[in-house]
C-alpha positions, 0 to 999 in steps of 0.5 A, a space after each residue: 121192119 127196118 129198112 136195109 141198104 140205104 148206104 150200100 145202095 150208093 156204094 155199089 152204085 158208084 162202084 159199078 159205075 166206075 168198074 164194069 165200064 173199066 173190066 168191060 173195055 179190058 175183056 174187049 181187048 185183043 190179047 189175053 188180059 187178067 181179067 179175061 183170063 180170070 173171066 175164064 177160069 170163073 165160067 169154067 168153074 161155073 159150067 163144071 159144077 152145073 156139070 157134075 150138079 146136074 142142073 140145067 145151065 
């Protein structure tokens, strides 16, 4: 069986390393940002459609 992920894993790695400190310090910003906003617009997206599933969130 071939072995999978071997470049992705050092692309994600650094790509996580370099955004999630970035998009955390914007979502703890005082004031509305682009990336809160669109943060929540996703968990609305999200609660809604557990909603109308009727799966447990």
């Amino acid at each position: 069986m071939p072995r999978t992920g071997g470049k992705q894993r050092p692309f994600l790695t650094r790509t996580c390393d370099r955004l999630l400190p970035t998009g955390v310090a914007h979502l703890n910003q005082p004031g509305p940002t682009r990336l809160r906003t669109a943060s929540h617009a996703y968990d609305a997206a999200i609660e809604d459609l557990v909603a109308r599933s009727g799966l447990a969130a």
